[in-house]
C-alpha positions as CSV (number, residue, x, y, z in Angstrom):
1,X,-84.1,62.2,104.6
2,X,-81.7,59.5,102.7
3,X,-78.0,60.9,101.6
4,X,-79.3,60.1,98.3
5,X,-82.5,62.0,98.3
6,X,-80.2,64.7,100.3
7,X,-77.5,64.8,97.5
8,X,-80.6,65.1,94.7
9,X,-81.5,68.5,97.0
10,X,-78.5,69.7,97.1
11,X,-77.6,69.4,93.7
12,X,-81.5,71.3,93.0
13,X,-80.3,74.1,95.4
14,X,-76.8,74.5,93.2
15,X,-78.7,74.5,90.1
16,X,-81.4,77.1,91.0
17,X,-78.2,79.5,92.4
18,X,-76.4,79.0,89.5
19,X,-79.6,79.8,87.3
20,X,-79.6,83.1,89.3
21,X,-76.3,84.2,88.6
22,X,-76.9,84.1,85.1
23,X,-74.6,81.1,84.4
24,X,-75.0,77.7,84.2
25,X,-71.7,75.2,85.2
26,X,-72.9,71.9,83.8
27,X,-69.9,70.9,81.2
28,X,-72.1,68.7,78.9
29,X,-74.6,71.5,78.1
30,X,-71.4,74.0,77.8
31,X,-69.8,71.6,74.9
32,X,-73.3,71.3,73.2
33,X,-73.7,75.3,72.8
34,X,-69.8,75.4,71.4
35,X,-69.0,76.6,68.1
36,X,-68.0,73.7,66.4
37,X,-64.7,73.7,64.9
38,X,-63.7,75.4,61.5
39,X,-62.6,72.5,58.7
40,X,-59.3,73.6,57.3
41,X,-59.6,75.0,53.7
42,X,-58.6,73.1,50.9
43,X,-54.2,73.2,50.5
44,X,-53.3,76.0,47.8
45,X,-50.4,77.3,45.6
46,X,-49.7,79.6,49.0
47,X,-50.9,77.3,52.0
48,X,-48.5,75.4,54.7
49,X,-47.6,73.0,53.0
50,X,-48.4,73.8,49.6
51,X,-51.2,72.2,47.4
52,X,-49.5,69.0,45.7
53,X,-50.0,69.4,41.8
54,X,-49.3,66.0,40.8
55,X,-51.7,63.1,40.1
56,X,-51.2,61.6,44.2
57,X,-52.1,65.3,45.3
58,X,-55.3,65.7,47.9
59,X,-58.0,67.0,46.0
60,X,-58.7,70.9,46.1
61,X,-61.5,71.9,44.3
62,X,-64.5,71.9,46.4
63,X,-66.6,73.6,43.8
64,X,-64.1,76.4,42.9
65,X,-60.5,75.7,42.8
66,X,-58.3,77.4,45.9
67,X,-55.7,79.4,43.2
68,X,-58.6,80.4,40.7
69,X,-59.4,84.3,42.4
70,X,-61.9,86.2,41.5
71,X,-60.4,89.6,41.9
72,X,-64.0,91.3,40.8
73,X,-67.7,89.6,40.6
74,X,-67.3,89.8,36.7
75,X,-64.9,86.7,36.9
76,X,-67.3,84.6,38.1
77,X,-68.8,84.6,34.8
78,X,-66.0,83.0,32.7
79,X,-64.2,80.9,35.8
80,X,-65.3,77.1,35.0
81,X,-66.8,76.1,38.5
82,X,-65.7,72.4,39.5
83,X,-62.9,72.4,37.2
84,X,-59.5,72.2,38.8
85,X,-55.7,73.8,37.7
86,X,-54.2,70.1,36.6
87,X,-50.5,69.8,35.8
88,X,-50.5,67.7,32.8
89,X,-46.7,67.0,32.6
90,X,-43.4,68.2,33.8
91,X,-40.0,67.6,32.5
92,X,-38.8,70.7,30.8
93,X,-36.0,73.1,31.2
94,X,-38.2,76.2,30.1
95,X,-42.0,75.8,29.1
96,X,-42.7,78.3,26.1
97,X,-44.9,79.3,23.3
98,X,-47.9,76.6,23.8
99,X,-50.0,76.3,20.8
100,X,-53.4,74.2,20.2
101,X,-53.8,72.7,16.7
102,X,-57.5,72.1,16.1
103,X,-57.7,69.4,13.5
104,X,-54.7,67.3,15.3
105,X,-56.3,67.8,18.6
106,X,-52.6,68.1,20.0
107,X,-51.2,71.2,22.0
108,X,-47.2,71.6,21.1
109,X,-45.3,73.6,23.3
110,X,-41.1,74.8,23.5
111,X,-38.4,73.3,25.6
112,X,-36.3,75.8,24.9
113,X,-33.0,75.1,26.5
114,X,-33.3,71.1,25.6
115,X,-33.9,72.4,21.8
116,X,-37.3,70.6,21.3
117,X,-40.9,70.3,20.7
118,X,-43.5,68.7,22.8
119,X,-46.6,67.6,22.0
120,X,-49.2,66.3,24.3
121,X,-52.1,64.4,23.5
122,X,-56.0,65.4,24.1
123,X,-57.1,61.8,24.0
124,X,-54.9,60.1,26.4
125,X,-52.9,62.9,27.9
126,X,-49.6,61.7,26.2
127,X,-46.5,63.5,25.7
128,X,-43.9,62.8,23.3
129,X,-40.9,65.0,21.4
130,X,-42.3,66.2,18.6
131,X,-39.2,67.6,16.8
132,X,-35.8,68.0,18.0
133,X,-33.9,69.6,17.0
134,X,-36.3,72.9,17.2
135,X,-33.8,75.2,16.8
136,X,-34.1,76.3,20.2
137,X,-37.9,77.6,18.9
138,X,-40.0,79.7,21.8
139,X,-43.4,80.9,20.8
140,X,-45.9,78.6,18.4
141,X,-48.9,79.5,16.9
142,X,-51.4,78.2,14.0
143,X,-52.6,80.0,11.3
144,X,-56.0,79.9,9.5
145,X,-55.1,76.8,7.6
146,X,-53.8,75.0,10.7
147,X,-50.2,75.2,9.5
148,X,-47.8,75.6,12.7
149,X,-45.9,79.0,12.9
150,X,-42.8,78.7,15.3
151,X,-40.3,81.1,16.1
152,X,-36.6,80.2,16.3
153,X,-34.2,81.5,19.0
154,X,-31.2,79.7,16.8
155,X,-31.4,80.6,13.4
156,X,-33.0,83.6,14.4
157,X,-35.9,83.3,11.9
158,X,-39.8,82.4,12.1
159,X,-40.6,79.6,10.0
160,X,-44.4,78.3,8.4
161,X,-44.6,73.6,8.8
162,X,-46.7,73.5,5.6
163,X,-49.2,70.5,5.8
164,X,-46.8,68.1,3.6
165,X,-44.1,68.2,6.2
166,X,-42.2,71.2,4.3
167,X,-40.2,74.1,6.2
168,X,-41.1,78.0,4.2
169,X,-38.9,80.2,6.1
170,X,-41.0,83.3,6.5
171,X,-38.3,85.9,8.0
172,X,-34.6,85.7,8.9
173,X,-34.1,89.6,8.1
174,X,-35.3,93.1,8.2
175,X,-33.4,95.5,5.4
176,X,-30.7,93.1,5.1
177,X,-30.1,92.5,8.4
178,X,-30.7,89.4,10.3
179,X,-32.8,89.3,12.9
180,X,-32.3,88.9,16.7
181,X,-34.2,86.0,18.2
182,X,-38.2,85.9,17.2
183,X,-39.9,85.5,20.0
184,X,-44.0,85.0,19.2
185,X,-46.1,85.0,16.1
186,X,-49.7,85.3,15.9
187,X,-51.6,85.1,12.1
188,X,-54.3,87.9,10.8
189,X,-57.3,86.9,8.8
190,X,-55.6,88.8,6.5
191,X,-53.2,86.6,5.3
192,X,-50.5,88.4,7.3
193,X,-47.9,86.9,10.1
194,X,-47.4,89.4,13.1
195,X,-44.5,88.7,15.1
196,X,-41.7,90.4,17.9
197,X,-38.1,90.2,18.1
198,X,-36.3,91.0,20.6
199,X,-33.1,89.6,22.0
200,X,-33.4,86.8,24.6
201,X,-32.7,84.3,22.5
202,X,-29.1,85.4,22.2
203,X,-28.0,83.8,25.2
204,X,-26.0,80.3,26.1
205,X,-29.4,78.8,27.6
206,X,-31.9,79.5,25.1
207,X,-30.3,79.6,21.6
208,X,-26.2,81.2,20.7
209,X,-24.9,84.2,21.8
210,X,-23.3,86.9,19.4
211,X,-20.4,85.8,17.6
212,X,-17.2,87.8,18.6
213,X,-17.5,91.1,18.8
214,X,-21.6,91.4,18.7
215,X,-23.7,93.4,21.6
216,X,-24.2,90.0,23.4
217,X,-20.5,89.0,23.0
218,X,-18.3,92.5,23.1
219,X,-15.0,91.2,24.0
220,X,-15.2,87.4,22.6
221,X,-15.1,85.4,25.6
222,X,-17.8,83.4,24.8
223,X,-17.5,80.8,22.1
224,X,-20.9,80.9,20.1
225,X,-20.1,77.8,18.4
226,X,-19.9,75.5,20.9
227,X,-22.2,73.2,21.2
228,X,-23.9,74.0,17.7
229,X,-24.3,72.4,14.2
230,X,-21.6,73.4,11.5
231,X,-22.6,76.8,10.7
232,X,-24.9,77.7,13.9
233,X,-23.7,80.5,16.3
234,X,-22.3,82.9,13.8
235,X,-24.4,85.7,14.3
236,X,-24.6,89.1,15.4
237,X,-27.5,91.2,16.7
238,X,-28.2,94.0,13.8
239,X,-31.5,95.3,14.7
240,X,-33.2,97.1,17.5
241,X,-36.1,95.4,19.2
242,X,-39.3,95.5,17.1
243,X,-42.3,94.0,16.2
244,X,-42.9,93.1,12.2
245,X,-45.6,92.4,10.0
246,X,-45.2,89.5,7.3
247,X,-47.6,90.3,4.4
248,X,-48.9,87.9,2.3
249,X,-46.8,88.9,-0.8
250,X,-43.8,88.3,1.3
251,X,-42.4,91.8,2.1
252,X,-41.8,92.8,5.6
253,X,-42.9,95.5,7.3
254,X,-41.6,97.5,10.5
255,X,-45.1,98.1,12.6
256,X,-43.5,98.9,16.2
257,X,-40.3,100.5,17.0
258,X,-38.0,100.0,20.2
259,X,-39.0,103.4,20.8
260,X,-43.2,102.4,21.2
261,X,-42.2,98.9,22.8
262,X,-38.7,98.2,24.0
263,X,-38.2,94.6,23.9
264,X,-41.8,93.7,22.6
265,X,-42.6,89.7,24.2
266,X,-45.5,87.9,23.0
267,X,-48.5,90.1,21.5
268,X,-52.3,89.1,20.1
269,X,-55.1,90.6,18.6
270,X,-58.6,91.8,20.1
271,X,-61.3,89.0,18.8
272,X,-61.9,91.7,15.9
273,X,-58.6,91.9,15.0
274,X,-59.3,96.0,15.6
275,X,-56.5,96.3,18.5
276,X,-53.3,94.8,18.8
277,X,-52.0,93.9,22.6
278,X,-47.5,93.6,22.7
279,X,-45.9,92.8,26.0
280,X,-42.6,95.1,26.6
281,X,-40.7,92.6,28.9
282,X,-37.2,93.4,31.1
283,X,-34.2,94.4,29.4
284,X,-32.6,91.6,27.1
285,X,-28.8,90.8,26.9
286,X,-27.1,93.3,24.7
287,X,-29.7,96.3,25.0
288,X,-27.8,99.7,25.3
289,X,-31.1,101.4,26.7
290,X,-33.2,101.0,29.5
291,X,-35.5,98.0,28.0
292,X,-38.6,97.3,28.8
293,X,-40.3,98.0,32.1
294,X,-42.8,94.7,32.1
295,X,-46.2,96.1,30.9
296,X,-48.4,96.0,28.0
297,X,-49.1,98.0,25.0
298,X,-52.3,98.5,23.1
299,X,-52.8,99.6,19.6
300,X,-55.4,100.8,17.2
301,X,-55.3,98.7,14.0
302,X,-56.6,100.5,10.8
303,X,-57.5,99.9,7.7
304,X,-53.6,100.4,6.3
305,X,-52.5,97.6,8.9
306,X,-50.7,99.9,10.5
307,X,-50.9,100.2,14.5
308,X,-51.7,103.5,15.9
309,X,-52.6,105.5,19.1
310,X,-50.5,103.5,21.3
311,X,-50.6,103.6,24.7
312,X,-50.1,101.5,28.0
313,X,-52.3,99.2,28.9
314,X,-51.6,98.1,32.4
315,X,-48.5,97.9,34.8
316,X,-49.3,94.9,35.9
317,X,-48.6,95.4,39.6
318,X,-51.3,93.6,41.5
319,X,-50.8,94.3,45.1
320,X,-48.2,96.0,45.0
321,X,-45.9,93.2,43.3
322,X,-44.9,92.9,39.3
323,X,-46.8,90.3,38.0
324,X,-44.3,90.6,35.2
325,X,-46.2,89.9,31.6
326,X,-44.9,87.4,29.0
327,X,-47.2,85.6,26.6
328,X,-50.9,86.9,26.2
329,X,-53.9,85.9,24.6
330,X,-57.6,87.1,24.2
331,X,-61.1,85.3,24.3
332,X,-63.9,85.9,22.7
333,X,-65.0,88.3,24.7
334,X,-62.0,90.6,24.5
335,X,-60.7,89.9,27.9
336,X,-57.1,90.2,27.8
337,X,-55.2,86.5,29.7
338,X,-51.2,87.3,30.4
339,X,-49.1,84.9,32.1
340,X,-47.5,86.2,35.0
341,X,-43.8,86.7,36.3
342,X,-43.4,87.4,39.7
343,X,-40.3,85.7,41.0
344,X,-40.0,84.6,44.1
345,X,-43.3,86.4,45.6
346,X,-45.4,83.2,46.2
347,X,-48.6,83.3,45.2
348,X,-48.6,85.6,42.4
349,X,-47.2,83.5,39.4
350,X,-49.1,82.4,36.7
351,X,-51.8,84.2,35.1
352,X,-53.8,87.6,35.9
353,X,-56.5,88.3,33.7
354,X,-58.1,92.1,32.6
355,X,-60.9,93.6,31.0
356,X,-60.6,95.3,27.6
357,X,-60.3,98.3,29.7
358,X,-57.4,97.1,31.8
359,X,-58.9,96.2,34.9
360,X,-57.9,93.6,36.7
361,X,-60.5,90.9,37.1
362,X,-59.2,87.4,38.5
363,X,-56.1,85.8,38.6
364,X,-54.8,81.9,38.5
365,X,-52.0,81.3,40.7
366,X,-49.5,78.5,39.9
367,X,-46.3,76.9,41.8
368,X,-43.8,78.0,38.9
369,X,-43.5,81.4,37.0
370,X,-45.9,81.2,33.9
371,X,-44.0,82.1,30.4
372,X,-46.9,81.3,28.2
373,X,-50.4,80.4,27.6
374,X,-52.9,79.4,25.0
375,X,-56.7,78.2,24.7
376,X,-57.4,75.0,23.3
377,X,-59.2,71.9,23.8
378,X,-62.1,70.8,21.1
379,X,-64.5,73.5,22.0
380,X,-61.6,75.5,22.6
381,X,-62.2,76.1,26.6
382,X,-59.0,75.0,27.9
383,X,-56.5,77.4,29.1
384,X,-52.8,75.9,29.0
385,X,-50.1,77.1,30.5
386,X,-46.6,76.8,29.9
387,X,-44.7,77.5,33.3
388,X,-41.0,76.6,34.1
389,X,-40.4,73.1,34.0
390,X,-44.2,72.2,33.5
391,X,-47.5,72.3,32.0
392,X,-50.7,73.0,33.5
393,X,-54.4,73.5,32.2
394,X,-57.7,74.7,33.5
395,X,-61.3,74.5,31.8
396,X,-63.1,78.2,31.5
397,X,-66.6,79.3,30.8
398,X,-65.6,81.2,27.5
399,X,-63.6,80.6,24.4
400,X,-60.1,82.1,23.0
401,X,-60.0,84.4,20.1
402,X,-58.4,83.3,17.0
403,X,-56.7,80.0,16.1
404,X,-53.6,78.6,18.0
């Protein structure tokens, strides 16, 4: 016998013994019946290193976007598959009170510390200042005849842009007292203006604090006037926290006390205008009392326009961390979309969204804390979302309630 035909033999005889053992050591069939290796998932809002939002970012969406969670089945339905979170724009100092106008095909949004206006466009993505200054203006909204509605941290008033460039001032008091610092406004078939007030905006960053001697300002060590037009930072805070209704005719009405919503935030109606939603957000400079706890309220609205029956809808905790609430909208369907606040706990900023019944369904998960948001776009699919220093948007498969 040859060494070759002995070394063929021999390598039979190995075979055959290893066979028999119940193992077989050859390394090329080993590395053909290995699991092949996992692909790493797309890079997210909470994945080493993070997902890159800008326009040289990797791409993420691989038929669903990474930070849009479906919490329960039922948010399958109205999650836009293949649609990514894009962030449009960033700039700001504080993103607030974004606001779509339908016939301008615009959405204008707050810088509130810089004391302007931005508007970006739907046809070429631009952004420009859109008025400055804005009176250190938070939320926006438009009404039924497309007129804006902004409310104005400064002057401490809420104010109508009629459609030949004219200011009406809708409120700047409540019994003869001037208000604290409007926060959001939403319009009612109606005819009627909704809006809260509580007190954030009596601060250095994000309007004028109490002249001498006000909640804000006890003692007189800040100067309110600094910094301000002849005339600006002269006010005190006169009111509790509370949530009015403008009525057509003019007069003002007192709808929810600081005792039903302590520092009331944004607010929106149910698609049939049946149930009022107000955010109670954390306690505001110069509150006395507790202040709110960061939840949401839901009213009853009869036929007198008056809110009843209120009672808590959510806590927003979601995982056992406070997804802190802010601005809040509805779509058709009466799911309730609130922008979410949750400091530093990666992962859970930016919006949570809930059934009428308050159950928590999905969530969008953003890189900055979310102050506000707003559906818009021409078929009015696009939620936008003010957060921090930017501005992010993400198509849906359903529509928002109501105009603005």
């Amino acid at each position: 016998m040859t060494q070759q035909a002995n070394a063929r033999d021999l390598s039979r005889r190995r075979l055959i013994a290893a066979a028999g053992a119940g193992a077989v050591a050859l390394p090329g069939l080993a590395l053909a019946q290995a699991s092949p290796p996992t692909p790493p998932g797309p890079p997210s809002t909470i994945t080493n290193p993070p997902r890159d939002f800008s326009r040289h970012g990797a791409p993420t969406t691989y038929f669903n976007d990474p930070d849009v969670i479906s919490v329960d089945p039922s948010f399958n339905a109205i999650a836009q598959p293949n649609a990514a979170i894009m962030r449009l724009w960033t700039g700001a100092l504080w993103s607030e009170g974004p606001a779509w106008s339908a016939e301008g095909r615009y959405l204008v949004w707050s810088d509130i510390p810089n004391n302007r206006q931005l508007r970006w466009l739907e046809d070429d993505g631009h952004v420009s200042v859109f008025r400055m200054p804005s009176n250190n203006s938070n939320g926006n909204s438009f009404d039924f005849q497309g007129r804006q509605l902004s409310c104005e941290h400064l002057t401490r008033r809420v104010v109508r842009y009629e459609l030949d460039g004219s200011i009406t001032v809708l409120a700047d008091s409540y019994n003869g007292k001037r208000l604290n610092s409007p926060n959001d406004v939403v319009a009612h078939p109606d005819g009627s203006y909704w809006f809260t007030d509580p007190p954030y905006g009596s601060s250095l960053y994000e309007g004028a604090p109490d002249a001498a001697g006000g909640p804000v300002n006890p003692q007189g060590h800040l100067k309110s006037t600094l910094g301000q037009a002849q005339g600006m930072g002269m006010l005190k805070r006169e009111l509790p926290t509370s949530c009015y209704r403008i009525d057509p005719s003019g007069k003002i009405d007192l709808v929810v006390t600081e005792e039903q919503v302590p520092d009331p935030n944004g607010l929106c109606f149910s698609p049939d205008y049946k149930k009022l939603y107000v955010v109670s957000t954390g306690k505001g400079p110069g509150d006395k009392g507790p202040g709110g706890k960061g939840d949401v309220f839901v009213f009853d609205i009869g036929a007198d326009n008056k809110p009843a029956n209120g009672k808590r809808f959510a806590d927003f905790m979601v995982d056992g961390v406070k997804c802190g609430p802010d601005g809040i909208r509805c779509d058709v369907d009466g799911n309730v979309w609130c922008s979410s606040n949750a400091g530093r706990a990666v992962g859970y900023n930016g919006v949570t969204v809930w059934t009428p019944e308050g159950k928590l369904i999905g969530r969008i998960r953003l890189p900055e804390v979310c102050g506000n948001i707003c559906f818009g776009g021409p078929k009015r699919n696009r939620l936008f979302m003010a957060a921090s220093q930017s501005l992010y948007a993400v198509f849906v498969n359903t529509q928002g309630a109501g105009p603005g």
